[in-house]
C-alpha positions as CSV (number, residue, x, y, z in Angstrom):
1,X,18.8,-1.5,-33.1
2,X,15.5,0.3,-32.5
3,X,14.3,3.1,-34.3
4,X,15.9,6.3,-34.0
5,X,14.4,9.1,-32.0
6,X,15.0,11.6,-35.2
7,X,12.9,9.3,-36.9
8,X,9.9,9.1,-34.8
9,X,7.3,11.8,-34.6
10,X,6.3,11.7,-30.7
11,X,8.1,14.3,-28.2
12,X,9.3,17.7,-29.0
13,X,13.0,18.1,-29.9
14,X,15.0,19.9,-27.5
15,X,18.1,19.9,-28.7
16,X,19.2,20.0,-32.4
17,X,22.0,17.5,-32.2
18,X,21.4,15.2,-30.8
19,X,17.5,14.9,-31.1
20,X,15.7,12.7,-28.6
21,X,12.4,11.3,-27.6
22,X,10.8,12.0,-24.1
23,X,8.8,9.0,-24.7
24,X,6.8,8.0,-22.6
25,X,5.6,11.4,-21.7
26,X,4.5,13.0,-24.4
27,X,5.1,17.3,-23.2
28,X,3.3,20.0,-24.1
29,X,5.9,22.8,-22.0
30,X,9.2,23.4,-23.1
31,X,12.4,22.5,-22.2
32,X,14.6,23.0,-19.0
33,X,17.5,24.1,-20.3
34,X,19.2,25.6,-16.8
35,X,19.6,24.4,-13.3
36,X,17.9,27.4,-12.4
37,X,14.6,25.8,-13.7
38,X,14.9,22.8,-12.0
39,X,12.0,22.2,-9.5
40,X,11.3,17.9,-9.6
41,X,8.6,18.1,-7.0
42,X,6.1,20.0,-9.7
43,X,3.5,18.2,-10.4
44,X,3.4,19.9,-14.3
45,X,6.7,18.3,-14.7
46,X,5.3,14.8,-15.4
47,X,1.8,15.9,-16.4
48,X,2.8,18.2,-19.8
49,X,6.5,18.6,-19.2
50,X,9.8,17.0,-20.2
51,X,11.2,15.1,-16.9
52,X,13.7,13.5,-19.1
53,X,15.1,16.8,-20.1
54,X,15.7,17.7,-17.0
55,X,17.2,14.8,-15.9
56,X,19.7,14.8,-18.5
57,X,20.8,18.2,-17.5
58,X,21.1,17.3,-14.0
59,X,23.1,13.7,-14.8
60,X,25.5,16.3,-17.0
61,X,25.8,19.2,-14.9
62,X,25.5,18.9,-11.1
63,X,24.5,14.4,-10.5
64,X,24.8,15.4,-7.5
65,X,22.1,18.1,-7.2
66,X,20.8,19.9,-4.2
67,X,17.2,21.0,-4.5
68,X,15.6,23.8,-2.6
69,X,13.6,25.2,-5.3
70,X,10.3,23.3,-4.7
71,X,6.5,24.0,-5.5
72,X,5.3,21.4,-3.5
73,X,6.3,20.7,0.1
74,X,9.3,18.5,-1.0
75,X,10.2,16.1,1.5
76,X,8.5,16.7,4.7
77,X,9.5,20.6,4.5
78,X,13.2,19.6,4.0
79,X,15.1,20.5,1.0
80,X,16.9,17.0,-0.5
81,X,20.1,16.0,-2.9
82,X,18.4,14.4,-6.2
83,X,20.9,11.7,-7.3
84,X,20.5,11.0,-11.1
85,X,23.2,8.9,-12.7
86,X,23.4,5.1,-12.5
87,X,26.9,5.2,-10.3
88,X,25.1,7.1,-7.9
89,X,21.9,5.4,-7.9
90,X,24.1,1.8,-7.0
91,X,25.7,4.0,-4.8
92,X,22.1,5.1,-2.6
93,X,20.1,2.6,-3.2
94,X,23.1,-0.3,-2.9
95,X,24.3,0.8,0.9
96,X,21.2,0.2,2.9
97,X,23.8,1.0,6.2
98,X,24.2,4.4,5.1
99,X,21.3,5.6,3.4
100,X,18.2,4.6,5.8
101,X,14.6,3.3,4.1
102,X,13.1,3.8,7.5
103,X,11.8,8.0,6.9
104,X,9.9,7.0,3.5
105,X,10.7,6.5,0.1
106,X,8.7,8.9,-1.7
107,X,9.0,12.7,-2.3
108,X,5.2,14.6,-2.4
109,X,4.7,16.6,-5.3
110,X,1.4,17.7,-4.2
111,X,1.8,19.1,-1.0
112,X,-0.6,16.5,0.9
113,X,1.4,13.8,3.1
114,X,0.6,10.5,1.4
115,X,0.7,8.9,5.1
116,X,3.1,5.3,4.4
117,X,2.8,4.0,7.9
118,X,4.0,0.5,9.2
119,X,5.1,-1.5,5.8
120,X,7.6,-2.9,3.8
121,X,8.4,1.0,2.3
122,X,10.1,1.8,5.6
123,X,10.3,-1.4,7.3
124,X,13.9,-2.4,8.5
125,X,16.2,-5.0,10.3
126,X,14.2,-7.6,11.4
127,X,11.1,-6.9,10.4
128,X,12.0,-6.0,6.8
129,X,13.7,-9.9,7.0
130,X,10.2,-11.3,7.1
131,X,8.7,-9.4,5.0
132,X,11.4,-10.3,2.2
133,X,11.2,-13.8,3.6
134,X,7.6,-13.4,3.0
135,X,6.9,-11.9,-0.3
136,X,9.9,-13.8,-1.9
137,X,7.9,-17.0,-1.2
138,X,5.0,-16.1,-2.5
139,X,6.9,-14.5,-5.6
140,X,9.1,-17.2,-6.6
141,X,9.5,-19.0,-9.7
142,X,7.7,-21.9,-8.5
143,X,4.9,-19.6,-7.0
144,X,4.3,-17.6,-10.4
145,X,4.2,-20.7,-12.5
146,X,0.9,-22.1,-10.7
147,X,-0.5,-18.9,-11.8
148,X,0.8,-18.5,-15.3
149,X,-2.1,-19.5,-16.9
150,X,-4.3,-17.7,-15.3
151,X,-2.3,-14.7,-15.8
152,X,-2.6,-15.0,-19.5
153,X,-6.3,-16.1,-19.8
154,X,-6.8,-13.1,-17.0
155,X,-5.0,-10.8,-19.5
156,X,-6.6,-12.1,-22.6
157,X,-10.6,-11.7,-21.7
158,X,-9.5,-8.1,-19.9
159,X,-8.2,-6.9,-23.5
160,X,-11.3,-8.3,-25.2
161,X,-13.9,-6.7,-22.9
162,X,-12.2,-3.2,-23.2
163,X,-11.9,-3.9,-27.2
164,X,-15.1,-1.9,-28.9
165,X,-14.5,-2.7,-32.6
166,X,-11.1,-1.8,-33.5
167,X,-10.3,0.6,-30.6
168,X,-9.0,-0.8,-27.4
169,X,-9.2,1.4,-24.1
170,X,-5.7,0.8,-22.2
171,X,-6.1,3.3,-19.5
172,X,-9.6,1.2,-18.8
173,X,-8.0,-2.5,-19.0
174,X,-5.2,-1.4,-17.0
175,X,-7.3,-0.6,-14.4
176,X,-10.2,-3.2,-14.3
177,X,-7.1,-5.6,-14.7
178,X,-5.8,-4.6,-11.8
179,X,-7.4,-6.5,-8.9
180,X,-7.9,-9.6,-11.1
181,X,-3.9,-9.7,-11.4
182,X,-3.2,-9.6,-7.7
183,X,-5.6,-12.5,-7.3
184,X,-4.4,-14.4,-10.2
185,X,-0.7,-13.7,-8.8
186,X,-1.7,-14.6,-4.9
187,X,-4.3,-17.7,-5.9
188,X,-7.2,-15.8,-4.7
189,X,-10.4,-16.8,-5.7
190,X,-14.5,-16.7,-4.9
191,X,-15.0,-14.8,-2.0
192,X,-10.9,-13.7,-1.4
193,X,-10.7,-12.8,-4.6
194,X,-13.6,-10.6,-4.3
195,X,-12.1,-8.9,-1.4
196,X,-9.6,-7.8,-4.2
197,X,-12.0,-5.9,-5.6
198,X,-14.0,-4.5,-3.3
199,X,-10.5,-3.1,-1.7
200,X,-9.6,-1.5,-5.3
201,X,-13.3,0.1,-5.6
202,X,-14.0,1.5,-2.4
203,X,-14.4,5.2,-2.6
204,X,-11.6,6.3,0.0
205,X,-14.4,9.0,1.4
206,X,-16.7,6.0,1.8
207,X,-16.5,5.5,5.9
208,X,-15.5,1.8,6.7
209,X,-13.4,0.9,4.2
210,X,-10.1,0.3,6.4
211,X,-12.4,-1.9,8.8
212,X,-13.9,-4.1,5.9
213,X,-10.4,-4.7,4.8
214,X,-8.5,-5.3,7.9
215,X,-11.2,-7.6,8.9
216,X,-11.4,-9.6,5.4
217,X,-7.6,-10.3,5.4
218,X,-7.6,-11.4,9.0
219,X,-10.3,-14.1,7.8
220,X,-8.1,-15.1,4.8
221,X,-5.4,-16.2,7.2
222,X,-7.3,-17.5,9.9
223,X,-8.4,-19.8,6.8
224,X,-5.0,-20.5,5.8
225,X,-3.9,-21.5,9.5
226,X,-6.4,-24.1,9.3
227,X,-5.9,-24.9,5.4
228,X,-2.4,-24.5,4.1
229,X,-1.7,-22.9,1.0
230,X,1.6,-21.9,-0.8
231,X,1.1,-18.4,-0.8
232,X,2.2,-15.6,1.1
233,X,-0.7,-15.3,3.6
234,X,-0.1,-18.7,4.9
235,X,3.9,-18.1,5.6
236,X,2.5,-14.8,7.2
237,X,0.3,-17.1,9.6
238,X,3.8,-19.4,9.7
239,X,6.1,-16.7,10.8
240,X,3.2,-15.5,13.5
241,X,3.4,-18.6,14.9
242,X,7.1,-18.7,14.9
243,X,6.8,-14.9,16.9
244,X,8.5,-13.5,14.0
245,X,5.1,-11.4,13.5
246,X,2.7,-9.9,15.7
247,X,-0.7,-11.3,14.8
248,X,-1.9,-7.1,14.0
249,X,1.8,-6.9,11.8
250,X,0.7,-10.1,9.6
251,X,-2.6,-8.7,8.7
252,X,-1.3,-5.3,8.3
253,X,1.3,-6.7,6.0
254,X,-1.1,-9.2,3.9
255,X,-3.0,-5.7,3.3
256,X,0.0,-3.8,2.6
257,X,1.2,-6.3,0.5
258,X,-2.0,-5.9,-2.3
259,X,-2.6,-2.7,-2.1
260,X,1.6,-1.5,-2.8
261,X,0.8,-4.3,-5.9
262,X,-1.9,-2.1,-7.2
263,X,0.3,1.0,-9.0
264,X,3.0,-1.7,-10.1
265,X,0.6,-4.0,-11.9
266,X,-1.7,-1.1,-13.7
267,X,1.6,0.5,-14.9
268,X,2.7,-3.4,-16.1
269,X,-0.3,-3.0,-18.5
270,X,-0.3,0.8,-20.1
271,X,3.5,1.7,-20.0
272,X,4.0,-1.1,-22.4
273,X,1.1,0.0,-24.7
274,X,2.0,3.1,-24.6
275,X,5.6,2.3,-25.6
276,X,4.7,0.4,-28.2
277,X,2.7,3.1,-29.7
278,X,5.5,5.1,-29.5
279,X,7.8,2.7,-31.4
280,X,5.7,0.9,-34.0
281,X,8.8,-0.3,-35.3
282,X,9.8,-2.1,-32.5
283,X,6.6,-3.9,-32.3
284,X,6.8,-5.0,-35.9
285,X,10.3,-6.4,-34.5
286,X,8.7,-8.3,-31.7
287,X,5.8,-10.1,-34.1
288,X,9.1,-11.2,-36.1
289,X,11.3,-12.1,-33.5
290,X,8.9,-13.2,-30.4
291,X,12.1,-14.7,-29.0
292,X,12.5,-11.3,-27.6
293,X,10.0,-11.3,-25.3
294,X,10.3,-15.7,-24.3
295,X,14.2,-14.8,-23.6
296,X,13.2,-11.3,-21.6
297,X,14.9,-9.0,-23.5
298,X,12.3,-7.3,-24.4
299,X,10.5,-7.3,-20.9
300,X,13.5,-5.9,-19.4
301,X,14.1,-3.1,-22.3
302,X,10.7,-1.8,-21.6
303,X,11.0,-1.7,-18.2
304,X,14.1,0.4,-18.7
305,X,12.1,2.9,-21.0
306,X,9.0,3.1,-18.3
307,X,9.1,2.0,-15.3
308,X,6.4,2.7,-12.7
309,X,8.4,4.0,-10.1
310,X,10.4,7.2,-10.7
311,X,12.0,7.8,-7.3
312,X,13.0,6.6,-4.4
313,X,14.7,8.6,-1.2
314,X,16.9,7.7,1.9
315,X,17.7,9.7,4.4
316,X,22.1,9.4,5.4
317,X,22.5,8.1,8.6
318,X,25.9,9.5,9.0
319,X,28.5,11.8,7.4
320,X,29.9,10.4,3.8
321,X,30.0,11.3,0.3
322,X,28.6,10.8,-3.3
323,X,30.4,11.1,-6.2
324,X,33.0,13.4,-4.6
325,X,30.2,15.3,-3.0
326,X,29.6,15.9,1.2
327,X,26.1,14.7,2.6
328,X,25.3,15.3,6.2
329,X,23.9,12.9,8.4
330,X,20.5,13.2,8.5
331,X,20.2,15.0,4.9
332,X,17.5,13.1,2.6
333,X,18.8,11.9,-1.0
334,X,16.1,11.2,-3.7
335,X,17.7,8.7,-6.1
336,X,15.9,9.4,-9.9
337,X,15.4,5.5,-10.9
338,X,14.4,7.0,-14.3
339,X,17.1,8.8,-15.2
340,X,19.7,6.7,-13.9
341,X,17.9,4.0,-16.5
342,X,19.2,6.8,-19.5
343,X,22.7,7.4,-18.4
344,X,24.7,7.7,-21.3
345,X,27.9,6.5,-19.7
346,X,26.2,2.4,-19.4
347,X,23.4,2.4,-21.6
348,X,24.0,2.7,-25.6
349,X,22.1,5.3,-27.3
350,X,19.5,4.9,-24.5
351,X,16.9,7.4,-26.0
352,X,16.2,4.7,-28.3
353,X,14.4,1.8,-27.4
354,X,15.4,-1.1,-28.5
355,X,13.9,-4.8,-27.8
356,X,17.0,-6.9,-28.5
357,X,19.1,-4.9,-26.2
358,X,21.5,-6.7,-24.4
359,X,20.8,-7.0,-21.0
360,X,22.0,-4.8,-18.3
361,X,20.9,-3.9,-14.3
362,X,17.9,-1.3,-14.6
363,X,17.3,0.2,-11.6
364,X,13.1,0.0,-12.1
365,X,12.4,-1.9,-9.6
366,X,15.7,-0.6,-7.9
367,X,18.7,-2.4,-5.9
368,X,20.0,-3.8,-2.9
369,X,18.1,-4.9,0.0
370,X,14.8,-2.6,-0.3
371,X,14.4,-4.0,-4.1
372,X,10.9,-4.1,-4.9
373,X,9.5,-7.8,-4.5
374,X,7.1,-7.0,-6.5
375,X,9.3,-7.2,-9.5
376,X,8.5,-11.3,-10.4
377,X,4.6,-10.3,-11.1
378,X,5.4,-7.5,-12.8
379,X,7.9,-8.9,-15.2
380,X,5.7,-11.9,-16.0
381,X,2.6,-9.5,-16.4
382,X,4.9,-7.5,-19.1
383,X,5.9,-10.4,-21.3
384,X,2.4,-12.3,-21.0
385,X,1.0,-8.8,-22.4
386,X,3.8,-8.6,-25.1
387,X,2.8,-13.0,-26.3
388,X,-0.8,-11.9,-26.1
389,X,-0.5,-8.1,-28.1
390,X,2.0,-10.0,-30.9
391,X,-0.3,-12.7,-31.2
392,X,-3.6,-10.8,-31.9
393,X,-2.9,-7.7,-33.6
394,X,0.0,-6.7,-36.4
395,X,-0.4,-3.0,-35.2
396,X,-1.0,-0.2,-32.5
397,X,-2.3,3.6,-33.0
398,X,-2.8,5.6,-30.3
399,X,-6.5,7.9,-31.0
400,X,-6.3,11.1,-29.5
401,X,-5.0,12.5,-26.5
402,X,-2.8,10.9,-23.7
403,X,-3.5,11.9,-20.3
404,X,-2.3,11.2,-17.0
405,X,-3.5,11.9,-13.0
406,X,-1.8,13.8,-10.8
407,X,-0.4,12.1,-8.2
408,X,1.1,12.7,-4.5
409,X,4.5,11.7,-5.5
410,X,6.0,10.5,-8.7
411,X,5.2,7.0,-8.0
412,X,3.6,6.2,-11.1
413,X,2.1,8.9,-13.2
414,X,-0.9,6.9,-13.9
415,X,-2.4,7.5,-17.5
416,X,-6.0,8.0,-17.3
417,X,-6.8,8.4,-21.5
418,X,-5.2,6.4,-23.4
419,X,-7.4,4.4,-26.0
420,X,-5.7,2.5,-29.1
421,X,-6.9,1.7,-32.8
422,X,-5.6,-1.9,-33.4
423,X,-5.5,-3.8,-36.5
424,X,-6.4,-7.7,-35.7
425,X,-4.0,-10.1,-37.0
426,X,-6.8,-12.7,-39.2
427,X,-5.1,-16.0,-38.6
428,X,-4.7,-15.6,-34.6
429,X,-8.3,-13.7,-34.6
430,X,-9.5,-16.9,-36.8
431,X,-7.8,-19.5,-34.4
């Protein structure tokens, strides 16, 4: 088992008995302790609170939980059910007949409307068949393994460069890793690949950016119609052909596709570090038992502790029920991945992470039909992360403070500081 939460130092104790870590946030406000405090669209929540808190008192005392006390907008205006155990996340998440995609599948915590448009976030029927069709494909075991080793070699001169001595910069090599990933994971290179980049960098208030980018991926497929790859963008041109796609859906899709790759990927790279940190104990278990990581336990228990994407909301579609409780049609329910990842009724002692866990469903990358496709490339950017961190250094120390961006909705708290003291293992750093 992993180490005890009463044995770490990191996260306040709020409760006595029994005491347990809010890792991975690390909160500097105390406590909800009430419903009556319970407000999930505040941004201060994730930034210096205790969201797993929270949570827990939701999961114990209303899982069914409607929420009208919002700083932030909430959903488009409308007050929403938060769903927070793991029966009723299987329950929202499983039934895509039900509980719609189509509306959106984030709540704003800001108060600005993040905008999702045509994609695969609220895609459906047909449409959301290709695009599964699609991705799948391009995400396949087959697929991934041509780019394994450039995953790892991408992975391993990203840590070095943001290595100064012994302190490594994770918030920085998550994000310069970023666009190199996506091109790694979709066989982009030379000028493509540089599209990457240029898409990741462009300052938003820059004019032209959605032109440059609209135009560059409609040249990447006009080169795969007349060079076939296996990769996504030429079963995009495939299904055009087939009138399956529009030839404006394919290119809006090929773009959707890397830029909904960029929060997943950057969070692949720092929610593990941070973990880690967290639980040096655990990574001393991994350098003893890297079987942990080859067999996936380890991938998927870390995943379970920190998952990128905290949330997820449908709207009913018609009258029915959760957990005992009446939803109207047309009422929006917000299903808390996060939580539902904790619930003490499936997961044992889940405030304590632990890398030999035997595998269960985590709801991360969440369920049913609107799964996230993304989940292939993330999972193999976690455990080639894990072989390369066991293999180089025999310890992590976090140095200084831990901080995080605000974000429109609780997509991926993005950590913006977050730099790491490492001690270098001298037979891998001699090899």
């Amino acid at each position: 088992m992993g180490q005890s939460a009463a044995e770490g130092h990191w996260g306040p104790r709020i409760e006595t008995d029994p005491y347990f870590t809010s890792s991975p946030f690390e909160p500097t406000l105390p406590p909800v302790t009430s419903l009556e405090e319970i407000d999930v669209t505040d941004p201060e929540l994730y930034l210096r609170g205790d969201p797993h808190a929270t949570w827990r008192i939701m999961r114990q005392k209303a899982p069914v939980y409607w929420h009208k006390n919002a700083v932030a907008k909430g959903y488009k205006d409308q007050n929403f059910w938060c769903v927070t155990t793991y029966e009723g996340a299987s329950q929202v998440l499983g039934d895509a007949a039900t509980f719609s995609n189509a509306v959106g599948p984030f709540v704003d915590m800001t108060a600005v409307e993040a905008g999702i448009g045509d994609n695969i976030f609220t895609a459906e029927g047909e449409y959301h068949r290709v695009w599964r069709k699609a991705i799948l494909h391009a995400t396949s075991g087959r697929s991934l393994q041509r780019s394994a080793a450039a995953v790892e070699a991408c992975i391993r001169w990203t840590a070095e460069e943001c290595t100064d001595g012994d302190i490594l910069d994770a918030a920085k090599m998550a994000h310069v890793i970023t666009p190199r990933l996506i091109a790694a994971f979709f066989c982009l290179e030379g000028d493509e690949a540089a599209v990457i980049d240029q898409y990741y960098y462009w300052d938003s208030a820059k004019p032209g950016r959605k032109e440059f980018i609209y135009n560059s991926f409609e040249n990447i497929l006009a080169a795969r119609r007349s060079n076939p790859k296996h990769d996504i963008y030429t079963t995009f041109t495939e299904d055009e052909d087939r009138g399956l796609l529009t030839h404006e859906q394919a290119v809006k899709y090929a773009v959707a596709m890397v830029g909904a790759s960029f929060a997943g990927l950057k969070s692949a790279v720092h929610n593990p570090l941070l973990t880690l940190v967290h639980h040096p104990d655990q990574f001393a278990v991994l350098r003893e038992h890297p079987e942990y990581i080859e067999n996936g336990l380890a991938v998927e228990e870390i995943l379970r502790w920190a998952g990128h994407s905290m949330h997820l909301a449908r709207m009913s579609v018609k009258d029915t029920e959760i957990l005992g409780q009446k939803i109207k049609a047309g009422e929006v329910v917000v299903s808390f991945n996060t939580s539902a990842n904790r619930d003490e009724t499936v997961f044992e002692d889940p405030y304590t992470l632990d890398v030999s866990r035997k595998r269960r469903r985590i709801f991360t990358f969440s369920t049913g039909p609107h799964q996230c496709l993304g989940q292939m490339p993330t999972r193999r950017t976690v455990q080639a992360l894990l072989r390369y961190l066991v293999k180089h250094f025999k310890s992590l120390e976090k140095v200084g403070p831990l901080e995080r961006l605000r974000t429109p909705s609780v997509l991926g708290s993005t950590i913006s500081t977050l730099k790491i003291r490492v001690t270098r293992d001298s037979v891998s750093s001699s090899a």
